[in-house]
GUTOR-461632 format. One record per residue (C-alpha): residue number from 0; residue in three letters; x, y, z. Coordinates in Angstrom, 3 decimals, m for minus. Each point is the difference from the previous one (the first is absolute). Example, Ala and Ser with C-alpha at 12.3 -4.5 7.8 and 13.67 -1.06 7.14 Angstrom:
BEGIN
ATOM    i   aa        px        py        pz
ATOM    0  ALA    12.300    m4.500     7.800
ATOM    1  SER     1.370     3.440    m0.660
This chain:
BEGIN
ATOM    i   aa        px        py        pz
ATOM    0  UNK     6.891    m6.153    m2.219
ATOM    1  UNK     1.617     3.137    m1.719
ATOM    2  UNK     3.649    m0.615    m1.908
ATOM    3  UNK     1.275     3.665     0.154
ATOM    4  UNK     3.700     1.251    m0.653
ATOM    5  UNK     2.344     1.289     3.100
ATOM    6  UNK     2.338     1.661    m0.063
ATOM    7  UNK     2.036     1.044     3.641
ATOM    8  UNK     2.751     2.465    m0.175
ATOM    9  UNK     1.612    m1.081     3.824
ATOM   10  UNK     0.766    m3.325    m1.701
ATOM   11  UNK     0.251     0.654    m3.835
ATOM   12  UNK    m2.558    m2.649    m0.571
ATOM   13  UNK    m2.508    m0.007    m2.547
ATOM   14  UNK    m2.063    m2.849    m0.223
ATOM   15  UNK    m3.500    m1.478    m1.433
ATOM   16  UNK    m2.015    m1.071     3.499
ATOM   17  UNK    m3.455    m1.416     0.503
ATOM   18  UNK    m1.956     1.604     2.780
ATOM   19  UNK    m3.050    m0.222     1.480
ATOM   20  UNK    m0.498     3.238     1.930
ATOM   21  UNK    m1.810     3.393    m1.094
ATOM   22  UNK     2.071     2.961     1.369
ATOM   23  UNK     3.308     1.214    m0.563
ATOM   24  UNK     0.267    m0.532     3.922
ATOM   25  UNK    m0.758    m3.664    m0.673
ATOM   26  UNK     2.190    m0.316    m1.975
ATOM   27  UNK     2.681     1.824     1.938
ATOM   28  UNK    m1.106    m2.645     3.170
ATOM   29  UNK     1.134    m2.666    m2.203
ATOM   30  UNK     2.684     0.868    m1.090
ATOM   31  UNK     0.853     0.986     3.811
ATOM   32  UNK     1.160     3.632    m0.722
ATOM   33  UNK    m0.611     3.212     2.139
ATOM   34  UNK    m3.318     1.973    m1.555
ATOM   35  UNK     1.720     3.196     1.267
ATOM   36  UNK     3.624    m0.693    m1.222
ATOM   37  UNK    m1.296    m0.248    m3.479
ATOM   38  UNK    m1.442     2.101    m3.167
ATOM   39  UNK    m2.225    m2.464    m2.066
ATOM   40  UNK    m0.698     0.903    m4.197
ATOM   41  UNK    m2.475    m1.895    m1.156
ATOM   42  UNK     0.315    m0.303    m3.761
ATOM   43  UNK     1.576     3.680    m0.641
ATOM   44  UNK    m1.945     1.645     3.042
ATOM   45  UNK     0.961     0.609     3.297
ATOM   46  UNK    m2.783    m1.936     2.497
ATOM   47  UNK    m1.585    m0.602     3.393
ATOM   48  UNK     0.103    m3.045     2.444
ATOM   49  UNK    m3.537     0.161    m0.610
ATOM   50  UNK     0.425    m0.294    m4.076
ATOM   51  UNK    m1.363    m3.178    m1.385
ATOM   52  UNK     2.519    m2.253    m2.033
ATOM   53  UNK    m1.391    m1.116    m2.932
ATOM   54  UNK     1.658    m3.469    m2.202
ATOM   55  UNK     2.445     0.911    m2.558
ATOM   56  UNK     0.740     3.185     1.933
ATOM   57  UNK     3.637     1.068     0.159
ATOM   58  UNK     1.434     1.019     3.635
ATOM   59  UNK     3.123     2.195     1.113
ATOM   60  UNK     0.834     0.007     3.481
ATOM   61  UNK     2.353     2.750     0.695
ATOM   62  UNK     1.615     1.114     3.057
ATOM   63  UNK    m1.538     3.019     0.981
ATOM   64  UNK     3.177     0.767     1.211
ATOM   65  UNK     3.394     0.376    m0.834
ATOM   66  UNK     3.448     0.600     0.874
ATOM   67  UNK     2.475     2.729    m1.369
Protein backbone atom coordinates (compact mmCIF):
# COMPACT_ATOMS: atom_id res chain seq x y z
CA UNK A 1 0.00 0.00 0.00
CA UNK A 2 1.32 3.53 -1.10
CA UNK A 3 0.54 6.69 1.50
CA UNK A 4 0.77 9.56 -1.11
CA UNK A 5 -0.47 13.29 -0.64
CA UNK A 6 -3.81 14.64 -2.58
CA UNK A 7 -4.60 17.34 -3.16
CA UNK A 8 -8.26 18.13 -5.28
CA UNK A 9 -8.96 21.61 -6.31
CA UNK A 10 -13.14 20.88 -6.97
CA UNK A 11 -13.23 20.32 -3.20
CA UNK A 12 -10.23 22.25 -1.63
CA UNK A 13 -9.12 19.09 -0.01
CA UNK A 14 -5.73 18.09 0.58
CA UNK A 15 -5.22 15.08 2.33
CA UNK A 16 -2.56 12.13 3.20
CA UNK A 17 -4.42 8.75 1.60
CA UNK A 18 -3.26 5.17 1.41
CA UNK A 19 -3.82 3.52 -1.92
CA UNK A 20 -3.30 0.53 -3.44
CA UNK A 21 -3.56 1.17 -7.18
CA UNK A 22 -0.70 1.99 -9.85
CA UNK A 23 -2.06 4.65 -12.30
CA UNK A 24 -3.15 8.03 -11.96
CA UNK A 25 -6.48 6.53 -13.52
CA UNK A 26 -6.60 4.25 -10.48
CA UNK A 27 -6.41 6.47 -8.53
CA UNK A 28 -8.89 8.79 -10.18
CA UNK A 29 -11.48 5.39 -10.08
CA UNK A 30 -11.20 5.64 -6.46
CA UNK A 31 -11.64 8.55 -5.76
CA UNK A 32 -14.77 8.34 -8.29
CA UNK A 33 -13.81 11.42 -10.45
CA UNK A 34 -14.17 11.89 -14.31
CA UNK A 35 -10.51 10.96 -16.07
CA UNK A 36 -11.53 13.52 -18.75
CA UNK A 37 -12.85 16.37 -16.46
CA UNK A 38 -9.51 16.50 -14.83
CA UNK A 39 -5.64 17.67 -15.27
CA UNK A 40 -3.51 15.40 -12.90
CA UNK A 41 0.38 16.87 -11.63
CA UNK A 42 2.13 14.39 -10.27
CA UNK A 43 4.75 15.83 -7.96
CA UNK A 44 5.43 19.23 -10.07
CA UNK A 45 4.67 17.51 -13.56
CA UNK A 46 1.76 17.38 -15.49
CA UNK A 47 0.85 13.31 -16.10
CA UNK A 48 -1.03 10.55 -17.89
CA UNK A 49 -3.86 8.12 -16.72
CA UNK A 50 -1.34 5.72 -17.60
CA UNK A 51 1.47 7.37 -15.10
CA UNK A 52 2.39 5.14 -12.26
CA UNK A 53 1.86 6.60 -8.63
CA UNK A 54 4.59 6.01 -6.63
CA UNK A 55 4.33 6.23 -2.21
CA UNK A 56 5.17 9.52 -0.85
CA UNK A 57 4.19 11.07 -4.17
CA UNK A 58 2.32 14.37 -4.00
CA UNK A 59 -1.00 14.69 -6.28
CA UNK A 60 -2.98 17.84 -7.67
CA UNK A 61 -6.13 17.22 -9.25
CA UNK A 62 -7.20 20.23 -11.08
CA UNK A 63 -10.15 20.95 -13.09
CA UNK A 64 -9.15 21.02 -16.47
CA UNK A 65 -11.66 23.42 -16.75
CA UNK A 66 -12.84 26.52 -15.58
CA UNK A 67 -15.29 29.16 -15.47
CA UNK A 68 -14.85 33.01 -16.17
Amino acid sequence: MKKIRVFIERYYTENNIEFNGNTVKDLLNMLNLDPSRFIVVKNGEIVTEDDIINDGDYIKILDSVSGG
